[in-house]
Structures are given as C-alpha cells and as structure tokens.
PDB file of N, CA, C and O in Angstrom:
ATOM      1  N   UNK A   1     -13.947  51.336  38.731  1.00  0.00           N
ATOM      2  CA  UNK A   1     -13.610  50.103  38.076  1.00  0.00           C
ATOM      3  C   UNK A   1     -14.822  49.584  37.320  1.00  0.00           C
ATOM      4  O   UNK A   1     -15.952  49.475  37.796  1.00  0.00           O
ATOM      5  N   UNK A   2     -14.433  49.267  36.036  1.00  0.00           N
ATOM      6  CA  UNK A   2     -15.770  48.606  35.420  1.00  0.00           C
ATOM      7  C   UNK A   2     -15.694  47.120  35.708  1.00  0.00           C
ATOM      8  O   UNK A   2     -14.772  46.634  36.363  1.00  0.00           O
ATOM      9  N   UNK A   3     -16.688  46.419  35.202  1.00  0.00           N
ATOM     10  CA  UNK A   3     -17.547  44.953  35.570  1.00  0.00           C
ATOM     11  C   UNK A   3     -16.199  44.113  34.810  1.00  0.00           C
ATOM     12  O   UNK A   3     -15.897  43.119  35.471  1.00  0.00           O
ATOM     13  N   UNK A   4     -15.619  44.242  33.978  1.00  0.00           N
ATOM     14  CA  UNK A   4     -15.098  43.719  32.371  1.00  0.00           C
ATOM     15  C   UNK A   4     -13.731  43.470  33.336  1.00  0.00           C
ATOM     16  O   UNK A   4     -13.075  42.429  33.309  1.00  0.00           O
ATOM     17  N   UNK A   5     -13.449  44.578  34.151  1.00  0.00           N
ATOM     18  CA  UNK A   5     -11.608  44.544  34.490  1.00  0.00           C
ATOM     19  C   UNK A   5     -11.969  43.807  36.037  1.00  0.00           C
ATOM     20  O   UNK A   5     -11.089  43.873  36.896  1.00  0.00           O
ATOM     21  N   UNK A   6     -12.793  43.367  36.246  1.00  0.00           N
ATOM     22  CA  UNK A   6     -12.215  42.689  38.007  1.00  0.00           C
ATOM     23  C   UNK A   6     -11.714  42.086  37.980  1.00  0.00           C
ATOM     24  O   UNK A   6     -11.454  41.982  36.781  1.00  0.00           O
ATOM     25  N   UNK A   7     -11.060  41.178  38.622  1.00  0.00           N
ATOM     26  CA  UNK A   7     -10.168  40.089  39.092  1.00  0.00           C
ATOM     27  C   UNK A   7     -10.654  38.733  38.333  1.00  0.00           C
ATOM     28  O   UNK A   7     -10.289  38.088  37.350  1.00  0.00           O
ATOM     29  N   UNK A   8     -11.751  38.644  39.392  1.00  0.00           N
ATOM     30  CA  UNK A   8     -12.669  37.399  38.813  1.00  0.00           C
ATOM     31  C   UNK A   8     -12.768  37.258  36.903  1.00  0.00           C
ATOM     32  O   UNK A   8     -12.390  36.302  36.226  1.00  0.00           O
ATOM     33  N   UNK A   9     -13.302  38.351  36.497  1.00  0.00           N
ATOM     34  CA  UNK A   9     -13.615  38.612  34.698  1.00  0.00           C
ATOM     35  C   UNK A   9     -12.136  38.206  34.325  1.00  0.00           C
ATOM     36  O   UNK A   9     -12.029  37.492  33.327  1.00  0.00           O
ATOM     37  N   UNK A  10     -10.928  38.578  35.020  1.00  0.00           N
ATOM     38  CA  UNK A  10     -10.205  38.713  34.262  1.00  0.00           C
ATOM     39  C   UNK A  10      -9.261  37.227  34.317  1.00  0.00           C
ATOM     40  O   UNK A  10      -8.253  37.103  33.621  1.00  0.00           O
ATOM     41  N   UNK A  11      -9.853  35.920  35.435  1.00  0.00           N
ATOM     42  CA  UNK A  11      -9.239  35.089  35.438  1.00  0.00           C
ATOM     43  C   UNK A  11      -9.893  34.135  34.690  1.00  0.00           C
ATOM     44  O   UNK A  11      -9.341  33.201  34.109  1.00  0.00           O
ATOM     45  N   UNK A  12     -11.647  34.493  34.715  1.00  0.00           N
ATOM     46  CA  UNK A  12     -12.488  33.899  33.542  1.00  0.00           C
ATOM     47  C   UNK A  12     -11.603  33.655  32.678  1.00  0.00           C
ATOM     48  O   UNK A  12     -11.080  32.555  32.502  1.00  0.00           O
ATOM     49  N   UNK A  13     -11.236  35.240  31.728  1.00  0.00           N
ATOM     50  CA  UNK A  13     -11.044  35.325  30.295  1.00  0.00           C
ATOM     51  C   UNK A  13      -9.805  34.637  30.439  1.00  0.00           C
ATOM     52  O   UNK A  13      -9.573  34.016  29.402  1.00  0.00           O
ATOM     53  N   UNK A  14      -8.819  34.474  31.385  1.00  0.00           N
ATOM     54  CA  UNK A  14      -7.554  33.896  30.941  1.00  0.00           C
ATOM     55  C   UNK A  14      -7.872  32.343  30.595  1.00  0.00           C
ATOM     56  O   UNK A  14      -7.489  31.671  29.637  1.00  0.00           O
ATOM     57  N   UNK A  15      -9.028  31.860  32.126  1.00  0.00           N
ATOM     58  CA  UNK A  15      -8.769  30.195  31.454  1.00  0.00           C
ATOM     59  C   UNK A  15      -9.706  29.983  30.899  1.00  0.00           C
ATOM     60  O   UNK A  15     -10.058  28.847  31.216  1.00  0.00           O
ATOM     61  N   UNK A  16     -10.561  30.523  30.030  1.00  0.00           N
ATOM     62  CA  UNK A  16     -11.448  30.365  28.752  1.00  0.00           C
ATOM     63  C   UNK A  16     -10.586  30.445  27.234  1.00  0.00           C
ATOM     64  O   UNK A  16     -10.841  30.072  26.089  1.00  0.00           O
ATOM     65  N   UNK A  17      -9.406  31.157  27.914  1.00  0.00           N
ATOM     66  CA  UNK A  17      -8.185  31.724  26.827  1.00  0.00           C
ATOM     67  C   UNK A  17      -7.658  30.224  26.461  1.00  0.00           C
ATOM     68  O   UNK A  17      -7.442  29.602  25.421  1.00  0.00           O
ATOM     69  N   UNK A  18      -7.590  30.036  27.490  1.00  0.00           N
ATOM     70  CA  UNK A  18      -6.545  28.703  27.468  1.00  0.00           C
ATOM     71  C   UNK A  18      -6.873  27.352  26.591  1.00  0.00           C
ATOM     72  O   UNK A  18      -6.273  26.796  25.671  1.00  0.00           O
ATOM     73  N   UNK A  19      -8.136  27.067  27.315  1.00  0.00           N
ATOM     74  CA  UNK A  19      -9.505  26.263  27.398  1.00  0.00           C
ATOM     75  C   UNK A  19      -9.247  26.059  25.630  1.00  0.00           C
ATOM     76  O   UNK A  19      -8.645  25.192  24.996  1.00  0.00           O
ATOM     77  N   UNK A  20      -9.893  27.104  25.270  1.00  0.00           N
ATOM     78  CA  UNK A  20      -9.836  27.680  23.686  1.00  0.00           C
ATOM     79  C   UNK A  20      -8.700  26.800  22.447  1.00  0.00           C
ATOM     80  O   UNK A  20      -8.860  26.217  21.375  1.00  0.00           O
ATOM     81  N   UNK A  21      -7.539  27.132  23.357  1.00  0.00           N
ATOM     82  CA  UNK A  21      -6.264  27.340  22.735  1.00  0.00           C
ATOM     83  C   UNK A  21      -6.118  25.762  23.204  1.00  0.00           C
ATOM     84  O   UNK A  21      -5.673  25.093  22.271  1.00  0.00           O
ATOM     85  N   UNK A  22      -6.331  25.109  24.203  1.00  0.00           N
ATOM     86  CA  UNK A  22      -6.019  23.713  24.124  1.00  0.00           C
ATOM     87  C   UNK A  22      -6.766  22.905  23.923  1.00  0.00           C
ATOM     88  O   UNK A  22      -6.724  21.741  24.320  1.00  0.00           O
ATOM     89  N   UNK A  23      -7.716  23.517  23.143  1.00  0.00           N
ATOM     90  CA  UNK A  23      -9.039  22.647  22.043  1.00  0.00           C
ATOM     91  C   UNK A  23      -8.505  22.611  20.685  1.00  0.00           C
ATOM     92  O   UNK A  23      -8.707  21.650  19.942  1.00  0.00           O
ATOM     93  N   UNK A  24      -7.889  23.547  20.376  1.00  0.00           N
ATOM     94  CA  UNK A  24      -7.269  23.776  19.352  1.00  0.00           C
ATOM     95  C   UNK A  24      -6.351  23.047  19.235  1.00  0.00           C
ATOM     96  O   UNK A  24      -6.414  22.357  18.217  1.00  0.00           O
ATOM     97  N   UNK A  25      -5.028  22.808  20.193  1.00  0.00           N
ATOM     98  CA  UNK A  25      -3.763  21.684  19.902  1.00  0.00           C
ATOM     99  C   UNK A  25      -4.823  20.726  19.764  1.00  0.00           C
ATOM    100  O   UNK A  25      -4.761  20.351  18.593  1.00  0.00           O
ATOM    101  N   UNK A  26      -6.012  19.978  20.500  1.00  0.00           N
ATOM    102  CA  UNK A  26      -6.146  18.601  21.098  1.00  0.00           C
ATOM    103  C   UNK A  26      -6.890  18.314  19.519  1.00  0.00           C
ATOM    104  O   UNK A  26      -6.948  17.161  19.090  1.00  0.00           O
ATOM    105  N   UNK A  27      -7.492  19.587  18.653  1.00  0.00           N
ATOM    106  CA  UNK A  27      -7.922  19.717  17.334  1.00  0.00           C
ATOM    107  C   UNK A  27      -6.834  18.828  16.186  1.00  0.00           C
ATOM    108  O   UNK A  27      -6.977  17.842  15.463  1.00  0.00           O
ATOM    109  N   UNK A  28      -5.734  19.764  16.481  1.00  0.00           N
ATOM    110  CA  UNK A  28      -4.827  19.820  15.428  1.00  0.00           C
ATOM    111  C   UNK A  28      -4.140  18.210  15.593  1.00  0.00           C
ATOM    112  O   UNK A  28      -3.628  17.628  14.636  1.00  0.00           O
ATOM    113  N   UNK A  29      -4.235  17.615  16.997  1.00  0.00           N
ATOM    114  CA  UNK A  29      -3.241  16.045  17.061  1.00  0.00           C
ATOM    115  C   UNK A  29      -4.111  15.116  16.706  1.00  0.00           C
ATOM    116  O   UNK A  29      -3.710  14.021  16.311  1.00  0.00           O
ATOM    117  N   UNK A  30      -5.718  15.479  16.814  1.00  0.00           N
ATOM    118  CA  UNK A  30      -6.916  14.441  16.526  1.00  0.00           C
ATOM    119  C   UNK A  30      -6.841  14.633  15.155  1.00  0.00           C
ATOM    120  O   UNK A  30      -7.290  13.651  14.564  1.00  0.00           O
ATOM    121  N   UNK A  31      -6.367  15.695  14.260  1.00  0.00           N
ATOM    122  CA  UNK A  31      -6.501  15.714  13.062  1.00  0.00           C
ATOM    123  C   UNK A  31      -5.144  14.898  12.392  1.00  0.00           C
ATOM    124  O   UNK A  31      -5.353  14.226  11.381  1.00  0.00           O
ATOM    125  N   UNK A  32      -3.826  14.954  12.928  1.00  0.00           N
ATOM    126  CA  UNK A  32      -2.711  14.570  12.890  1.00  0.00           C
ATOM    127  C   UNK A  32      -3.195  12.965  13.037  1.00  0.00           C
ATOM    128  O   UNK A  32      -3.378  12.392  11.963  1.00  0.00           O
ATOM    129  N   UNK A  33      -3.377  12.333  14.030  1.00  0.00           N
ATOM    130  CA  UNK A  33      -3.348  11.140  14.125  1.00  0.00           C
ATOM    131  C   UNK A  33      -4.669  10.549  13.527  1.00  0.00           C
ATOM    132  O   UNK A  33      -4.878   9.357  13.754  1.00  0.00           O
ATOM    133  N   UNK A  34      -5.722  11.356  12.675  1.00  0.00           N
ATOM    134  CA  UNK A  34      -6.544  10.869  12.049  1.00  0.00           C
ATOM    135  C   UNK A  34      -5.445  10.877  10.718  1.00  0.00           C
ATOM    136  O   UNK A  34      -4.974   9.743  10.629  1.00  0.00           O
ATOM    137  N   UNK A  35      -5.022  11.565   9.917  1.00  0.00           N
ATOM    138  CA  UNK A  35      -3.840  11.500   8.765  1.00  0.00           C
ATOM    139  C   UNK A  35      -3.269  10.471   8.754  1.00  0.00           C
ATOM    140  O   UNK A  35      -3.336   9.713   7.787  1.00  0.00           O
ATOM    141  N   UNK A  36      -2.411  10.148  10.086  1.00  0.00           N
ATOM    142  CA  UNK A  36      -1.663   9.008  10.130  1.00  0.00           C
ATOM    143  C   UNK A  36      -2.307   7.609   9.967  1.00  0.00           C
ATOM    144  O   UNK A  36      -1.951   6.618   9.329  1.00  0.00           O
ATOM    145  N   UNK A  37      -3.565   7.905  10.902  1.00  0.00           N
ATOM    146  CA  UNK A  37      -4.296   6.676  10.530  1.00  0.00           C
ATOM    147  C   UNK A  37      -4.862   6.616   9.172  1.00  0.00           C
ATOM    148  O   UNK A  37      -4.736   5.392   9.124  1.00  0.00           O
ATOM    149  N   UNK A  38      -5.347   6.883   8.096  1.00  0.00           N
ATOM    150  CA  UNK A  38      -5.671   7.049   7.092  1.00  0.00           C
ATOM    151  C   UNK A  38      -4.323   6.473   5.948  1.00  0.00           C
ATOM    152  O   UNK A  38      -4.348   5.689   4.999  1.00  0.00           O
ATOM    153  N   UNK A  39      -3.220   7.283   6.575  1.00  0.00           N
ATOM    154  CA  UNK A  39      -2.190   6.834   5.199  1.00  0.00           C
ATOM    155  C   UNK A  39      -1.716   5.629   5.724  1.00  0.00           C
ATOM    156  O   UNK A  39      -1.237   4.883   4.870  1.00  0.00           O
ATOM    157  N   UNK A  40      -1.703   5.100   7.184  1.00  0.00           N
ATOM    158  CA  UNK A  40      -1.352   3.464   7.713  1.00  0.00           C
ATOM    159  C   UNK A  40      -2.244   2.368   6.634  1.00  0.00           C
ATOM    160  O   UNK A  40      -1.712   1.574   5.859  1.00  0.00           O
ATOM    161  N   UNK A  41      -3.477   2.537   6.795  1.00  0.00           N
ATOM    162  CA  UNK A  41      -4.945   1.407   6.454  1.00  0.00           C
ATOM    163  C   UNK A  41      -4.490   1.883   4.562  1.00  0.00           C
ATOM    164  O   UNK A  41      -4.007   1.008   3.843  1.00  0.00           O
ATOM    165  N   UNK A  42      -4.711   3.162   4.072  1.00  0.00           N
ATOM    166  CA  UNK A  42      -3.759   3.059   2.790  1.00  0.00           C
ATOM    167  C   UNK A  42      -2.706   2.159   2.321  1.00  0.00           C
ATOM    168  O   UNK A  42      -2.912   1.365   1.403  1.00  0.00           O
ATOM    169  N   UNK A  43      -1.816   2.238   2.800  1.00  0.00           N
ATOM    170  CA  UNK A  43      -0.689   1.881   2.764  1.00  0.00           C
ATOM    171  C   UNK A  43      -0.946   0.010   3.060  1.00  0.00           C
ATOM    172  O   UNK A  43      -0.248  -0.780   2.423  1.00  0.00           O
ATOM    173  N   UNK A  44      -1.913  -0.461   3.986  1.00  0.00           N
ATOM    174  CA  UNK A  44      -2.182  -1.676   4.197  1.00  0.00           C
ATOM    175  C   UNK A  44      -3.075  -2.251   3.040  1.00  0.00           C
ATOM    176  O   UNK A  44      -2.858  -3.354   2.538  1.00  0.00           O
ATOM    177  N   UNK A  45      -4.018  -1.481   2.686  1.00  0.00           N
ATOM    178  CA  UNK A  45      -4.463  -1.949   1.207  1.00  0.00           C
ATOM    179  C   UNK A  45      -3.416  -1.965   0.198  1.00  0.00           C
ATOM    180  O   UNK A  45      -2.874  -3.012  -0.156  1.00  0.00           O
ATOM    181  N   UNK A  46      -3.147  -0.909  -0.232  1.00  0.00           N
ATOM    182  CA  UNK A  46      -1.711  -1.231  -1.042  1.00  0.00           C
ATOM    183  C   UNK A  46      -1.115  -2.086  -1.155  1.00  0.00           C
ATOM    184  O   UNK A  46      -0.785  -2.541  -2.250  1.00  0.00           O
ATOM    185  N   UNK A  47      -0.688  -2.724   0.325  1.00  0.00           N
ATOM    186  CA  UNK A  47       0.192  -3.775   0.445  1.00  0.00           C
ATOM    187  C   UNK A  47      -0.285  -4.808  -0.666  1.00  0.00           C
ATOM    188  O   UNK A  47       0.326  -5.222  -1.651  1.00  0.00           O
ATOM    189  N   UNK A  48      -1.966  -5.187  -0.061  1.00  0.00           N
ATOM    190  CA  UNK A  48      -2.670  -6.462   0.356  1.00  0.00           C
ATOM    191  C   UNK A  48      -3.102  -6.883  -0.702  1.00  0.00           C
ATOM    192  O   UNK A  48      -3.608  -7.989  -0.892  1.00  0.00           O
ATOM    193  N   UNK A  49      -2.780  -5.254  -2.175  1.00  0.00           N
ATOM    194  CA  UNK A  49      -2.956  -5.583  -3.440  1.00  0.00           C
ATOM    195  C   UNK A  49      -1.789  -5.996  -4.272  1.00  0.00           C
ATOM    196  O   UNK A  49      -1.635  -6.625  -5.319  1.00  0.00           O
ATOM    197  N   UNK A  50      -1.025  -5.398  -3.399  1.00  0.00           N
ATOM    198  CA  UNK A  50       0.594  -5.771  -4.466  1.00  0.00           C
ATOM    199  C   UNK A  50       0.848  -7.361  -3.713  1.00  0.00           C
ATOM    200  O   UNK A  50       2.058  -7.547  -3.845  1.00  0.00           O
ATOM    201  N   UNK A  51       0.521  -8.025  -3.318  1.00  0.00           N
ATOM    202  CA  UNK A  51       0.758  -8.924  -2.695  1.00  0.00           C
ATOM    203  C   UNK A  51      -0.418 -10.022  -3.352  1.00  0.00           C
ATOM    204  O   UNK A  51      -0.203 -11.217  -3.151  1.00  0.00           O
ATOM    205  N   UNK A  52      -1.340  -9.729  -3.934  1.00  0.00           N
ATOM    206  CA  UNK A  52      -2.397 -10.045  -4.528  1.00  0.00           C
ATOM    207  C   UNK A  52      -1.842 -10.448  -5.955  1.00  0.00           C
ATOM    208  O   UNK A  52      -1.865 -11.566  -6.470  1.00  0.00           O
ATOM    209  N   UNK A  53      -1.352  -9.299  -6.456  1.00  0.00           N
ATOM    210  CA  UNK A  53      -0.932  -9.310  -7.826  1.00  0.00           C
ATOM    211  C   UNK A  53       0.296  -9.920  -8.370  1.00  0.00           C
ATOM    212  O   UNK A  53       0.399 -10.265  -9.547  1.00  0.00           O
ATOM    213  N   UNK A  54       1.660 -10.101  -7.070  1.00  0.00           N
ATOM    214  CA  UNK A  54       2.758 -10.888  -6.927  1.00  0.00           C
ATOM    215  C   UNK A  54       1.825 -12.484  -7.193  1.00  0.00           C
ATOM    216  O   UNK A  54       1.990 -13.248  -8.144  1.00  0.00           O
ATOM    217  N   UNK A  55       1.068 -12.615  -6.301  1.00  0.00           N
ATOM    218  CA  UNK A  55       0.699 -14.012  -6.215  1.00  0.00           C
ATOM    219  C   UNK A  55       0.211 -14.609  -7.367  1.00  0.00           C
ATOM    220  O   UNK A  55       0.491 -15.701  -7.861  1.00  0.00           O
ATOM    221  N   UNK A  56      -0.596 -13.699  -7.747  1.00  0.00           N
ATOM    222  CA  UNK A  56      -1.042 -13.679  -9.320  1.00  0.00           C
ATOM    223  C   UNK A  56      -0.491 -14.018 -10.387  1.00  0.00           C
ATOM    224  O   UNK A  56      -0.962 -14.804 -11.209  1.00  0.00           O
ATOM    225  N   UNK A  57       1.000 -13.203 -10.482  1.00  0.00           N
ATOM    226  CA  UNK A  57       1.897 -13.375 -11.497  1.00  0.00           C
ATOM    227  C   UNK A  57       2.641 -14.280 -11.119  1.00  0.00           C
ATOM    228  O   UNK A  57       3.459 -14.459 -12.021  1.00  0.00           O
ATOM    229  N   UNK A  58       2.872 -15.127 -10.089  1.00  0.00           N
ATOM    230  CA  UNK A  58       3.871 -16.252  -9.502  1.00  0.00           C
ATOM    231  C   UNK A  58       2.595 -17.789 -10.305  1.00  0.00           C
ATOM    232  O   UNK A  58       2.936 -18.730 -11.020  1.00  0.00           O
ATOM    233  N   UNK A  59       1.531 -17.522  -9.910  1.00  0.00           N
ATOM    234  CA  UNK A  59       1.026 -18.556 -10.511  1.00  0.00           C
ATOM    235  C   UNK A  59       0.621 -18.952 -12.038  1.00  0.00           C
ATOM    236  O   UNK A  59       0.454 -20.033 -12.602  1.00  0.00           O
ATOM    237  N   UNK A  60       0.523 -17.323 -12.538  1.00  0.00           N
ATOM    238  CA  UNK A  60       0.566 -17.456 -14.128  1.00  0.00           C
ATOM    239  C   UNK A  60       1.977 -17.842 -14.825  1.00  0.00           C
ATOM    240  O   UNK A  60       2.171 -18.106 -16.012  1.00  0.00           O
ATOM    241  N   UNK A  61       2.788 -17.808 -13.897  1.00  0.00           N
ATOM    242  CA  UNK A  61       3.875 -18.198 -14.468  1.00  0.00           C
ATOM    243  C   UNK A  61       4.401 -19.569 -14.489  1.00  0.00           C
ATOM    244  O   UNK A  61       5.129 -20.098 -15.329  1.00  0.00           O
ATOM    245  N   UNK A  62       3.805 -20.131 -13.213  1.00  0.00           N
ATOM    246  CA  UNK A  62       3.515 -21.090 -13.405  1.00  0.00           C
ATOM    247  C   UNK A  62       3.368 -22.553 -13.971  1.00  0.00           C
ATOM    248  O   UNK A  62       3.973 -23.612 -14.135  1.00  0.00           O
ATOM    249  N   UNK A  63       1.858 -21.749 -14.211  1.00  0.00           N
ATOM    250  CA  UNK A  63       0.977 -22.714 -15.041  1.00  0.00           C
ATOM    251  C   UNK A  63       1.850 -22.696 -16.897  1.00  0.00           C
ATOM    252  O   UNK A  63       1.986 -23.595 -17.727  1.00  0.00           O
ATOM    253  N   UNK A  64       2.254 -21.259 -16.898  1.00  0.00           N
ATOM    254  CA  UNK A  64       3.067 -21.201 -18.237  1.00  0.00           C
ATOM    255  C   UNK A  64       3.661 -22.516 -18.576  1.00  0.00           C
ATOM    256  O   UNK A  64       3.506 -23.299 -19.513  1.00  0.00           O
ATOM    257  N   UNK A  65       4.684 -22.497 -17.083  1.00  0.00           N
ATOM    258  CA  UNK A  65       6.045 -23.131 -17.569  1.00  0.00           C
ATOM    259  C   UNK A  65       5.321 -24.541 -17.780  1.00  0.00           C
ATOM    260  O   UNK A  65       5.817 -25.379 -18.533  1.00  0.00           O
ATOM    261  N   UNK A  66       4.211 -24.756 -17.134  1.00  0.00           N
ATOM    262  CA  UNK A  66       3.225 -26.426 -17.024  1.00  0.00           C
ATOM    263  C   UNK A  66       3.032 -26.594 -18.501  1.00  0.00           C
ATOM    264  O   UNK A  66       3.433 -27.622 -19.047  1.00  0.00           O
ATOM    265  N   UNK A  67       2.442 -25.643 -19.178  1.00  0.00           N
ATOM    266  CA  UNK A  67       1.534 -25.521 -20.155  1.00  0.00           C
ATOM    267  C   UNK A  67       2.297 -25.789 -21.584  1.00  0.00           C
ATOM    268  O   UNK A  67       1.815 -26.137 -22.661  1.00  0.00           O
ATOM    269  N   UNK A  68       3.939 -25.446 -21.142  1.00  0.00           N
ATOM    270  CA  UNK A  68       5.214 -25.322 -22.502  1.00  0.00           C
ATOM    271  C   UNK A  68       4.789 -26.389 -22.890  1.00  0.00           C
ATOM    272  O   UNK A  68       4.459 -27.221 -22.045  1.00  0.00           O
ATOM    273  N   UNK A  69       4.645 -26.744 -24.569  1.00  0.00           N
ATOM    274  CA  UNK A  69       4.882 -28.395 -24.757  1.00  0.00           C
ATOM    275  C   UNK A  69       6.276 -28.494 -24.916  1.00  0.00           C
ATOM    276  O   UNK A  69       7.059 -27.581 -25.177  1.00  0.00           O
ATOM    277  N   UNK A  70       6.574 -29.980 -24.690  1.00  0.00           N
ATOM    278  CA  UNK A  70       7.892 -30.313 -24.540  1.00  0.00           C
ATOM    279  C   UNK A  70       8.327 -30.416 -26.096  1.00  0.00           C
ATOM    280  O   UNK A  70       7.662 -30.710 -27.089  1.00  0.00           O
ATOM    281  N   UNK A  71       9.595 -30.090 -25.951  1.00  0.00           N
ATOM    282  CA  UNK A  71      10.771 -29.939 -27.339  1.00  0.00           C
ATOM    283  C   UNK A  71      10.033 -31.229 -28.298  1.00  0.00           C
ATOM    284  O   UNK A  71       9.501 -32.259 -27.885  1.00  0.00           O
ATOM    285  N   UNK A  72      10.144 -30.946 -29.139  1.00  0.00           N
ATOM    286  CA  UNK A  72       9.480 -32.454 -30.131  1.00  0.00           C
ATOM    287  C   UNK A  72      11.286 -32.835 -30.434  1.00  0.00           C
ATOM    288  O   UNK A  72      12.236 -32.055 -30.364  1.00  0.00           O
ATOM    289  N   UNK A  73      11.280 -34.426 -30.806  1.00  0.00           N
ATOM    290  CA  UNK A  73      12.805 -34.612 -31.000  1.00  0.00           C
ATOM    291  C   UNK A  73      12.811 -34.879 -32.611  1.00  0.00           C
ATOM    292  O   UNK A  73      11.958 -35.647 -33.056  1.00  0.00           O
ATOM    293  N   UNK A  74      13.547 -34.399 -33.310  1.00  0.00           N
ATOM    294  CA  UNK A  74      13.866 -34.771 -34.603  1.00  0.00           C
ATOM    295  C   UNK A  74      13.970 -36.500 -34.852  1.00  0.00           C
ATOM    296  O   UNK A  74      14.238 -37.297 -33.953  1.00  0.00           O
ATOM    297  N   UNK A  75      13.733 -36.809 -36.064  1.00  0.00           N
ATOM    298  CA  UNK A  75      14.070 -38.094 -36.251  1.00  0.00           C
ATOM    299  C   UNK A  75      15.363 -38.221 -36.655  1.00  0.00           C
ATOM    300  O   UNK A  75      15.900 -37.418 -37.418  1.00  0.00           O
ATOM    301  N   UNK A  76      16.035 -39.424 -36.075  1.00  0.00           N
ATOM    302  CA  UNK A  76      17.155 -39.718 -36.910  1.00  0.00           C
ATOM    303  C   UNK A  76      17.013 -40.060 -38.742  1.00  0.00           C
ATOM    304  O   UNK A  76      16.350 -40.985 -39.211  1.00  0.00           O
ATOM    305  N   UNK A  77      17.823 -39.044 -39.552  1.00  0.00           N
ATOM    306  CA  UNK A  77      17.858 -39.374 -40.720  1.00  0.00           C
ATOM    307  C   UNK A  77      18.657 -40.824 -40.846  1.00  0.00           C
ATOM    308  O   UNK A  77      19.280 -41.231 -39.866  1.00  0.00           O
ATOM    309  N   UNK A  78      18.622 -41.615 -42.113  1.00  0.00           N
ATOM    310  CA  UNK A  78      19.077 -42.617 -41.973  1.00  0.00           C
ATOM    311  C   UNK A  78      20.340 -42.149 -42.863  1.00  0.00           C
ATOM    312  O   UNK A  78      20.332 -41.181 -43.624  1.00  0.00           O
ATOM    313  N   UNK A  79      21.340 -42.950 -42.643  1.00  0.00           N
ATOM    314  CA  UNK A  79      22.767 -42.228 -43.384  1.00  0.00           C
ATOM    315  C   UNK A  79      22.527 -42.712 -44.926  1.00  0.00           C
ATOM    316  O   UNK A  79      21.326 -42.894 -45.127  1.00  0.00           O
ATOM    317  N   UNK A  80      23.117 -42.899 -45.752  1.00  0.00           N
ATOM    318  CA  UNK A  80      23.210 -43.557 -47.277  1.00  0.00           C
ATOM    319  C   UNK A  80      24.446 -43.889 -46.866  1.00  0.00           C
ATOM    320  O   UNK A  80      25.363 -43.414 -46.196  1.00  0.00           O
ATOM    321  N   UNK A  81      24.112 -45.102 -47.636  1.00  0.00           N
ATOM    322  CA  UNK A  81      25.195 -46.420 -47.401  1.00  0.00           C
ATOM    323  C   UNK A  81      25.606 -46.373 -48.979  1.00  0.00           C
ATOM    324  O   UNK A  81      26.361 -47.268 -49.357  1.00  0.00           O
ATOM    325  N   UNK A  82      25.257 -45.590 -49.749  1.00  0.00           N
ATOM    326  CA  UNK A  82      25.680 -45.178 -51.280  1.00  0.00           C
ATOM    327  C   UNK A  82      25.499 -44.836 -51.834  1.00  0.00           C
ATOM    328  O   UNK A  82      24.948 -43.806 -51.446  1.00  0.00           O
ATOM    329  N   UNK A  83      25.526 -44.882 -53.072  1.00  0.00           N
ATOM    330  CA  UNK A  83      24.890 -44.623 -54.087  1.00  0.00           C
ATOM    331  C   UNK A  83      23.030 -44.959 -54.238  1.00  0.00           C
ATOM    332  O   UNK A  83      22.660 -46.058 -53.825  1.00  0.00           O
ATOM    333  N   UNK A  84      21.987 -44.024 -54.806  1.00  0.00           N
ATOM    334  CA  UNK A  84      20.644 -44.241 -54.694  1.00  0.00           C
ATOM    335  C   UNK A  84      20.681 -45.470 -55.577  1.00  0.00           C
ATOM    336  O   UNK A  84      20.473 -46.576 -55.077  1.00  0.00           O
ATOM    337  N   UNK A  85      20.918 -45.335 -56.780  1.00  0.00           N
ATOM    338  CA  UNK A  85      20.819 -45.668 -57.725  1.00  0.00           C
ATOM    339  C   UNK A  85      21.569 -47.010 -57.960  1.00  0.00           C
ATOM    340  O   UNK A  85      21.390 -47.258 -59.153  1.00  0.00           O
ATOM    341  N   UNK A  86      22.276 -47.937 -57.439  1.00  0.00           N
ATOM    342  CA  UNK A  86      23.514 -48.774 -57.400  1.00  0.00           C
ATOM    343  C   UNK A  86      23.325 -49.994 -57.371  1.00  0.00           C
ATOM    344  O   UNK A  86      24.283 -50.766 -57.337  1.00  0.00           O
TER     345      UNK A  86
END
C-alpha cells in the first residue's frame, strides 16, 4: 500500500474536497448578494434622483403659473350714437 491510498489520506482529500467546494458556493452567494446589494443602493439613487427632478419640475411649474401676467381686459369701445359728422 502506498502513503497517498490510506484511509486517513483518503478522508483528508475527501474533506479538503468538500472544504474547497463549499468555499466556492459560500464564494458564489457572497458574490450574489454583493450584486443584489449593489443594484438595491442603485436603484435607491435612482429613485432619490427622479424624485429630485419630479420636485423640480412641480415647482417650476409652479412659479410659471405665478409668473403668467394676468389677461389685460380690452376697453369698452364707445358705441356711435350717429352720424360723425351731424
């Protein structure tokens, strides 16, 4: 029997196997829930700008409607009671 195949070597290599392989999932969900966190705080800026820019355009609109001058009113013409000339 060589050193490589005993019992012991060979329960090493299984849970070093393992070890390995569930560094790797615990890799792949730390990378997963780093993604998620990333497009969440995205997605919260986004918001915090469209919400910025709503507010923005709610008050320029505003001040617009403040800013309209009001209708000027025509004068009453006076009627002719006749002839200019009479």
């Amino acid at each position: 029997m060589s050193s490589d195949e005993t019992p012991a070597v060979k329960a090493a290599q299984t849970y070093f196997r393992n070890t390995e392989i569930r560094a790797e999932k615990g890799t792949a969900m730390t990378m997963i829930a780093t993604a998620a966190d990333a497009t969440q705080a995205k997605n919260e800026r986004l918001r915090a700008a469209r919400l910025a820019r709503d507010e923005t355009e709610r008050l320029a609109s505003e001040e617009a409607e403040k800013a309209k001058p009001a209708p000027k009113r025509r004068k009453a013409v006076p009627k002719d009671k006749g002839p200019a000339g009479a």
